[in-house]
C-alpha positions in Angstrom: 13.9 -15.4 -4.6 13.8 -19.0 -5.2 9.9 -20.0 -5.6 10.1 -22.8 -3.3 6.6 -24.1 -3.7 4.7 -23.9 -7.4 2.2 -26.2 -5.9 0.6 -22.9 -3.7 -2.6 -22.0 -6.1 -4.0 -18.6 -6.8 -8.0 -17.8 -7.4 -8.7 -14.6 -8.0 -12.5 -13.7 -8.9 -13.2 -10.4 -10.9 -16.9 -8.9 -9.5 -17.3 -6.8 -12.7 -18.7 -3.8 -13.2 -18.0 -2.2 -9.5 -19.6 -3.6 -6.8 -21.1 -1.4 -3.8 -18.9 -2.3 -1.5 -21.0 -0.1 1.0 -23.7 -2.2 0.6 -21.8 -5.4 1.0 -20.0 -4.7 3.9 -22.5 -2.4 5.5 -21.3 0.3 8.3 -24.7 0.0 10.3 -24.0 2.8 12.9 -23.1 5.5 9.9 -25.8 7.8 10.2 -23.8 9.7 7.1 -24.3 6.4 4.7 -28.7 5.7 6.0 -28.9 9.7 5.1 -27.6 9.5 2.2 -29.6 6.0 0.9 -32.4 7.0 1.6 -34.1 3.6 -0.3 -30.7 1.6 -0.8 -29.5 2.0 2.8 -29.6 -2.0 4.6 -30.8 -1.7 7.8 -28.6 -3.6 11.2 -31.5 -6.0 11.3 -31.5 -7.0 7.4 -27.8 -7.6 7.9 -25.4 -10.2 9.2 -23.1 -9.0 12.2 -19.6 -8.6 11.9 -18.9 -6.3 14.5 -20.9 -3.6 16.7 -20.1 -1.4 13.4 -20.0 -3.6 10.1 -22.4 -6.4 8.9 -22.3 -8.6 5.6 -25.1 -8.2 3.3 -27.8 -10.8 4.2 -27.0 -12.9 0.7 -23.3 -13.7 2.3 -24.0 -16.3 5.3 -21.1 -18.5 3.9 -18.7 -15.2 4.1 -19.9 -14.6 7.6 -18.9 -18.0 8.3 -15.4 -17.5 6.8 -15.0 -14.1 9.0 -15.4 -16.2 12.0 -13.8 -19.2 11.2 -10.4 -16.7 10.8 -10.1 -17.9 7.6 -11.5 -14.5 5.5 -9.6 -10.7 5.6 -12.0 -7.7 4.5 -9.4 -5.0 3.6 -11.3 -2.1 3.3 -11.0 1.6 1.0 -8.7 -0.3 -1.5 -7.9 1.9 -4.9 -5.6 4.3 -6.7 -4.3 7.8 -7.0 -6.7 9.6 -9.7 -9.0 7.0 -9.6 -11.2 6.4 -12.9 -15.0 6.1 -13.0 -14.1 4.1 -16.6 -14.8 0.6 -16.4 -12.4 0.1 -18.8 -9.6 2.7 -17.4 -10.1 1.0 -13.8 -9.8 -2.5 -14.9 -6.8 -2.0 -17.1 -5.4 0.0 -14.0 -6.0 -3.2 -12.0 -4.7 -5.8 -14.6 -1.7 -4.6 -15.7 -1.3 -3.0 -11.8 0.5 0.5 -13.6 -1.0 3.8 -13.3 -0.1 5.6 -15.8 -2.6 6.7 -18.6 -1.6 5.0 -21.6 -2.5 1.6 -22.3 -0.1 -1.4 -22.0 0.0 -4.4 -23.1 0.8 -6.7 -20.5 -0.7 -8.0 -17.5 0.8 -8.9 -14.0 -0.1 -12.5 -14.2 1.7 -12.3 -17.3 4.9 -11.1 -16.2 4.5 -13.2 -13.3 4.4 -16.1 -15.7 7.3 -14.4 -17.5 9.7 -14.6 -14.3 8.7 -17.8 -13.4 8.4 -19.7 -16.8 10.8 -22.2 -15.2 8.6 -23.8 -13.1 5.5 -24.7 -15.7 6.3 -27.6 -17.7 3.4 -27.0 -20.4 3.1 -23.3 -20.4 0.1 -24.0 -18.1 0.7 -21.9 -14.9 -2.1 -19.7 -15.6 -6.1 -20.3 -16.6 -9.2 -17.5 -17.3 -12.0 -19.2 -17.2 -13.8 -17.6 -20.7 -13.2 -17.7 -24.3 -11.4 -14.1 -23.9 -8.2 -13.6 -22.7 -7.7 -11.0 -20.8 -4.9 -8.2 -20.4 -3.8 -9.3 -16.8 -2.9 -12.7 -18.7 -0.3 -11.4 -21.0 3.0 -11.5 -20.6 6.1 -9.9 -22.4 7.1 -13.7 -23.8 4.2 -15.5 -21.9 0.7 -16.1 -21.7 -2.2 -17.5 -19.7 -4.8 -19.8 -21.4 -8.1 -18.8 -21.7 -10.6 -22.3 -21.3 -14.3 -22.1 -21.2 -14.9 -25.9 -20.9 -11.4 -27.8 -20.4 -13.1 -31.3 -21.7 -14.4 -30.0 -25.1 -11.1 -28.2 -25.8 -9.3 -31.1 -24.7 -11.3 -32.7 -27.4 -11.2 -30.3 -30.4 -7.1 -29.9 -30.3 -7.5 -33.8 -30.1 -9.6 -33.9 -33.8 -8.8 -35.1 -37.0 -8.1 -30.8 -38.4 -5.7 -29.9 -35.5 -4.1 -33.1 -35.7 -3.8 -32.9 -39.3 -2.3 -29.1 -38.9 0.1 -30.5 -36.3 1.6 -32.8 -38.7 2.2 -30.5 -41.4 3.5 -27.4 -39.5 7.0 -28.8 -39.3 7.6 -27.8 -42.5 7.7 -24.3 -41.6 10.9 -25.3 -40.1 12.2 -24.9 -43.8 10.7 -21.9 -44.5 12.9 -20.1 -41.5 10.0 -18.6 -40.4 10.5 -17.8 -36.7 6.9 -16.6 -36.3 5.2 -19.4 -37.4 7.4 -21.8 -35.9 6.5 -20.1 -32.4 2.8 -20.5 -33.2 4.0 -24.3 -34.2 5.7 -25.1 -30.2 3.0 -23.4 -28.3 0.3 -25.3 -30.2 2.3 -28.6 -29.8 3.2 -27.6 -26.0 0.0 -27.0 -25.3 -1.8 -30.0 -26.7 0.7 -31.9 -24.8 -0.2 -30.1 -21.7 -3.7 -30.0 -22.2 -3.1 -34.4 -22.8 -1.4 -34.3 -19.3 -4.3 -32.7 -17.7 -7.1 -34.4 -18.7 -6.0 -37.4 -17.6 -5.6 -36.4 -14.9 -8.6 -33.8 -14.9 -10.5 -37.4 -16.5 -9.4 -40.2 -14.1 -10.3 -38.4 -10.7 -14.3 -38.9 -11.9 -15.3 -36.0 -9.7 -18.6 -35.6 -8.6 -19.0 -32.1 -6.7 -22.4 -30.8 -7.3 -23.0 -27.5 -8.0 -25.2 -24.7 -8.6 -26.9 -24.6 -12.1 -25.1 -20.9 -13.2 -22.0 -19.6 -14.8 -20.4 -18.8 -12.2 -20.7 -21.9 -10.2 -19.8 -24.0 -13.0 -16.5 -21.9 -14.1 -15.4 -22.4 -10.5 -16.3 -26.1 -10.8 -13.4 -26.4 -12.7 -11.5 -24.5 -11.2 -11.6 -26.6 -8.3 -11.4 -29.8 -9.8 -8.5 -28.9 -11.8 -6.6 -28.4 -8.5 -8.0 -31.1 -7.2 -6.6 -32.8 -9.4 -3.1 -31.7 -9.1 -2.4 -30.2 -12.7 0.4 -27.7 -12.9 -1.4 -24.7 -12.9 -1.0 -22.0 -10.0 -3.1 -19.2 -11.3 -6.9 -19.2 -11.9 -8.5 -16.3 -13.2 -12.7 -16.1 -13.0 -15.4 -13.0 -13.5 -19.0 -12.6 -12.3 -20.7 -10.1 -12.3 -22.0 -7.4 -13.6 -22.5 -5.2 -10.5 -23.1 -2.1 -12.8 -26.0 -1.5 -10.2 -26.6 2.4 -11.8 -30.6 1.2 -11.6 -33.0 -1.4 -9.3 -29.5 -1.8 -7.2 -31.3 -4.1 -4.6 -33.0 -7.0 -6.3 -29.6 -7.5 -8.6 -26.9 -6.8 -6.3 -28.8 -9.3 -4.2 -28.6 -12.1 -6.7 -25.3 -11.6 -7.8 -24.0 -11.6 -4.2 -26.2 -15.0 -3.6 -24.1 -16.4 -6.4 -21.2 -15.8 -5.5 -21.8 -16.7 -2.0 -23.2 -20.3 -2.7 -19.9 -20.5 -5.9 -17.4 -20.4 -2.9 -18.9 -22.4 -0.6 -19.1 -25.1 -3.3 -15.6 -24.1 -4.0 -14.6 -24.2 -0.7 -16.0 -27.4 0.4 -14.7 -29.4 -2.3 -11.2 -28.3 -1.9 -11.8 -29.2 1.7 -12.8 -32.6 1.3 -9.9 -33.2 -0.8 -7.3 -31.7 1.9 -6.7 -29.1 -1.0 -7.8 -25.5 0.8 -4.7 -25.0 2.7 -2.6 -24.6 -0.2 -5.1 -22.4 -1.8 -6.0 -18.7 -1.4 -8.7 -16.5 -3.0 -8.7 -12.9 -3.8 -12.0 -11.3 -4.8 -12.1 -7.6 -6.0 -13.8 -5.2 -8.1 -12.5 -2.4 -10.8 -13.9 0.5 -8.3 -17.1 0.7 -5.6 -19.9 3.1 -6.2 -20.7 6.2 -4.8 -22.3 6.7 -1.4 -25.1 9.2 -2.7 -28.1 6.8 -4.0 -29.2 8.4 -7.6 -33.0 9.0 -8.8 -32.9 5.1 -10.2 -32.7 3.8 -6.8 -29.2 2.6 -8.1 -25.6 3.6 -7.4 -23.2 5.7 -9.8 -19.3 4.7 -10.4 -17.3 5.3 -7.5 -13.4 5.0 -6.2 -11.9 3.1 -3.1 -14.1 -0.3 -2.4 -13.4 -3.4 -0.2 -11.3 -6.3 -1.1 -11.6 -10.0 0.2 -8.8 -12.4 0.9 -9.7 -15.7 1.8 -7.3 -18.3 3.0 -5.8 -20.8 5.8 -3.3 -18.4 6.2 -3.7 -15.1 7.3 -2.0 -12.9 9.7 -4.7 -10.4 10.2 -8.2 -12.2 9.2 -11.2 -10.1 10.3 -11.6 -6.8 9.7 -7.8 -5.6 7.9 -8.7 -2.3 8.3 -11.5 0.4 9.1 -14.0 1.4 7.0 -13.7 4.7 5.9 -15.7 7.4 8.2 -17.6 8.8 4.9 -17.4 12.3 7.0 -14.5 14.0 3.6 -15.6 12.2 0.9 -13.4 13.3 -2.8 -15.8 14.1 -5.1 -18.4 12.2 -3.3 -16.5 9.0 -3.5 -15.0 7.1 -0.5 -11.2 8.2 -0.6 -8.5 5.1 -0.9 -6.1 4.2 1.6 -4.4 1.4 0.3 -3.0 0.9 -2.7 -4.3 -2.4 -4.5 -0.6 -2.6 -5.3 0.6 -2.9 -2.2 -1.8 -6.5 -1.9 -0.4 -7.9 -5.0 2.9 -7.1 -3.8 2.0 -9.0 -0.8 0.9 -12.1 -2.3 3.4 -12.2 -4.9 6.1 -12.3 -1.8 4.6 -14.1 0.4 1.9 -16.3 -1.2 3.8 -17.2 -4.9 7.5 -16.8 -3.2 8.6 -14.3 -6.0 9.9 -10.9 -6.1 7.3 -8.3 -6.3 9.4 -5.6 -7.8 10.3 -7.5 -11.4 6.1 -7.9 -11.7 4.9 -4.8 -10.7 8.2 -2.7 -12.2 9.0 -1.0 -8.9 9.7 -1.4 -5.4 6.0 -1.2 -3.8 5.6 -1.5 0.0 3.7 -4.6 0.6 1.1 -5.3 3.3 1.2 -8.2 5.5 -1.9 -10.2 4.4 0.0 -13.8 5.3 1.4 -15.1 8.0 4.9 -15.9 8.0 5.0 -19.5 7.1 2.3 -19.3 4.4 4.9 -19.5 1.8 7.0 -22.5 3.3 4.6 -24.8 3.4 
């Protein structure tokens, strides 16, 4: 499948640690979920309305917005077979999208970059925002970039010792040492594709203002890199953590206000610059938590949780889905009905105009999160 338009850009936002998805998108007429939260449990009033059934945590006003503007899908009891309580199981689960119980070592974003090497100039079609990169990024022969603050890398690779390193790896060329002489073209490529990017990163002279946290800044720029039109298509950012086991309330609150006010800045820079209808966000977390409240007026790691696609472009925005009923619970966790699979598949097909099956190394039936055209445009 012929990838007919790189300039279609990717965000997806990691909400580490398992958020309560229950608590975000809050089923107010489920006497089963108020019984068993006894001091967690949001009440219909406390909450913004979605529908006679589900509301938005009060921290999300922008979110509502999006939900009636058609431009937000909540696809709801999203997991895996076997689901792990492990942080680390669950997220590895989720990055390198296989199931099975051994670890690998790459990433779908990885392979995606892998299949589609072709279309980034400067080995640049994929940035986490952090000084870590993560499994998802890693591919078989490529890699994303991990970039905590694109201007002061920009600037070290541009000093006197990596220029000086630069010059004198060529030499290696003598030694026939194919290892090193890998190392040498990346480190070339990619100070040549970091050059090509700041200026153009530099000469926009952006100006969006934006809230003074982590979060808010990594999506800063985010969004002023494709604003200003660099070559990357994938953008990987985390916030978080929801590990809400104690005090759930007070931090899930904050967390959620963060992120709430990071996409709206997000959103309404991209706007002004006529940016946001090539653009679509995915927001998940590893797992949810588990309906039962514990003695630390917390939540414990749970299984299926809901998922958030925001975009210009969707077939079914709203509610995807129904919530689950919480009436046959597994193991006192909300059961999963759709595979997270099946929405990668989706957007690898119909958002990044590639074949699902080469990425995620089988067939996997997709759902239909985009409309039809969302990939021609």
């Amino acid at each position: 499948m012929e990838n007919k338009s790189s300039q279609k850009k990717l965000i997806i936002i990691q909400l580490t640690g398992g958020n309560d998805g229950l608590n975000t998108v809050i089923p107010i007429e489920n006497d089963i979920y108020y019984n068993a939260r006894p001091h967690l449990s949001i009440s219909k009033q406390e909450s913004l309305k979605l529908t006679d059934q589900l509301s938005f945590h009060t921290a999300l006003p922008y979110f509502q917005r999006l939900y009636f503007d058609g431009t937000l899908s909540i696809v709801n009891n999203v997991g895996y077979p076997n689901a792990s309580r492990s942080h680390f199981h669950s997220m590895d689960v989720w990055q390198t999208a296989l199931l099975s119980a051994h670890k690998h070592n790459t990433g779908w974003i990885g392979r995606y970059l892998d299949e589609n090497a072709h279309l980034f100039q400067h080995n640049m079609g994929a940035i986490e925002v952090g000084n870590i990169l993560s499994t998802v990024m890693r591919g078989h022969q490529q890699k994303g970039v991990g970039i905590d603050n694109f201007v002061d890398l920009h600037n070290h690779l541009k000093g006197e010792h990596y220029q000086s390193l630069i010059k004198r790896l060529p030499q290696i060329k003598t030694l026939s040492n194919d290892n090193l002489h890998h190392i040498y073209e990346l480190l070339v490529d990619s100070v040549d594709g970091l050059d090509d990017m700041y200026h153009r990163f530099t000469r926009r002279k952006l100006k969006t203002p934006v809230a003074k946290n982590v979060f808010s800044r990594s999506l800063k720029m985010v969004t002023d890199l494709i604003i200003s039109e660099v070559e990357t298509q994938i953008f990987y950012v985390s916030h978080g953590s929801f590990d809400t086991h104690v005090s759930q309330l007070p931090v899930q609150s904050k967390l959620l206000q963060i992120l709430n006010k990071g996409i709206q800045e997000c959103i309404d820079a991209l706007t002004t610059h006529d940016k946001m209808k090539d653009v679509s966000i995915l927001i998940f977390s590893e797992f949810g938590r588990r309906l039962q409240e514990n003695n630390g007026k917390g939540t414990d790691h749970g299984a299926a949780n809901n998922l958030y696609i925001i975009s210009k472009h969707l077939k079914k925005p709203g509610i995807y889905n129904k919530l689950d009923s919480l009436d046959s619970l597994v193991e006192g966790d909300v059961p999963f009905e759709i595979d997270f699979r099946r929405i990668y598949a989706n957007i690898l097909e119909d958002w990044l105009n590639t074949h699902s099956r080469l990425i995620l190394n089988e067939s996997v039936d997709k759902i239909d999160i985009f409309s039809h055209s969302a990939g021609l445009t």
